[in-house]
C-alpha positions in Angstrom: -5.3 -13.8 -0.5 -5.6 -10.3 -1.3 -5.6 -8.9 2.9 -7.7 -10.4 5.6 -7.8 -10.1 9.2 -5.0 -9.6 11.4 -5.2 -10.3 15.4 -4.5 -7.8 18.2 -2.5 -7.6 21.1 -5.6 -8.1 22.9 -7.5 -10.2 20.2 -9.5 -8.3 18.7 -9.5 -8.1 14.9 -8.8 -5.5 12.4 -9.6 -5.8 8.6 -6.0 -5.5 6.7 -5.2 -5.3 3.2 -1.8 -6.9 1.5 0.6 -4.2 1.3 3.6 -4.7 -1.7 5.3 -1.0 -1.4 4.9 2.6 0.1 7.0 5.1 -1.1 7.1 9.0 -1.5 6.6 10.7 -5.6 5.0 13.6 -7.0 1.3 13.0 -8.4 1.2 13.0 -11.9 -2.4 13.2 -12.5 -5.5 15.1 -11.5 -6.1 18.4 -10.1 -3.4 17.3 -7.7 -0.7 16.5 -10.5 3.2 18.2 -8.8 2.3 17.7 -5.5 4.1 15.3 -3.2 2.5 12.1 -1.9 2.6 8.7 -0.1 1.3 6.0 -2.7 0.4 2.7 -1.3 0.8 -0.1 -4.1 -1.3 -3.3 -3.1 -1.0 -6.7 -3.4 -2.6 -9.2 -6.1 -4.1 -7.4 -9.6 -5.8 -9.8 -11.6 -5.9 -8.1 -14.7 -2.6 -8.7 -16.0 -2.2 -6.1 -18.4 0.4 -6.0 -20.9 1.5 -2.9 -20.5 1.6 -3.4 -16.8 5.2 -2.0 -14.9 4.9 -4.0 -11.6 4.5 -7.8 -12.1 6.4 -8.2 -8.7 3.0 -6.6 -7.3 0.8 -9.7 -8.5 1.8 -12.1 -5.6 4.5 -10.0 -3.4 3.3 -8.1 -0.4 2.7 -8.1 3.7 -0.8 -8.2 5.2 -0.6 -4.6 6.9 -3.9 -3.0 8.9 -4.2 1.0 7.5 -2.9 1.8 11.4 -0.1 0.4 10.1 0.8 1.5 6.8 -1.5 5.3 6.9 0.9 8.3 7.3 -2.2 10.1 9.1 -2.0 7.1 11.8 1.7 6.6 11.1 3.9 9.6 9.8 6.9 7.1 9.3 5.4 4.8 7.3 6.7 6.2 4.3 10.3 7.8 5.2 12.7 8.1 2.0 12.3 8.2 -1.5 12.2 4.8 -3.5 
């Protein structure tokens, strides 16, 4: 399962996505490349790619909602460097 639904305090339901990792690096691409960032690295790739870095990522991970894991909505979501 790639995320689903998770259940609220009061019961109501919030769409959620599986989480693997968050952690802190600089962007190396785009107009943004050197800047510091938050990267979010999801659960369940299909493609398999051989020159993939991150098998652990294929089944590995924590259904999180985006209240959970955004550093707008959560600033300590992503505290130290990995």
């Amino acid at each position: 399962m790639l995320g689903g639904v998770l259940e609220g305090v009061r019961g109501e339901t919030t769409p959620a996505m599986r989480v693997n990792e968050i952690f802190h690096s600089i962007q190396g691409e785009s107009t943004h490349a050197g800047r510091p960032c938050v990267f979010v690295r999801l659960t369940g790739c299909k493609l398999r790619c051989k020159w993939c870095d991150t098998a652990y990522a294929f089944h590995e991970g924590m259904d999180m909602t985006m209240t959970r894991w955004s550093p707008r909505s959560n600033p300590t979501a992503a505290t130290s460097w990995n």
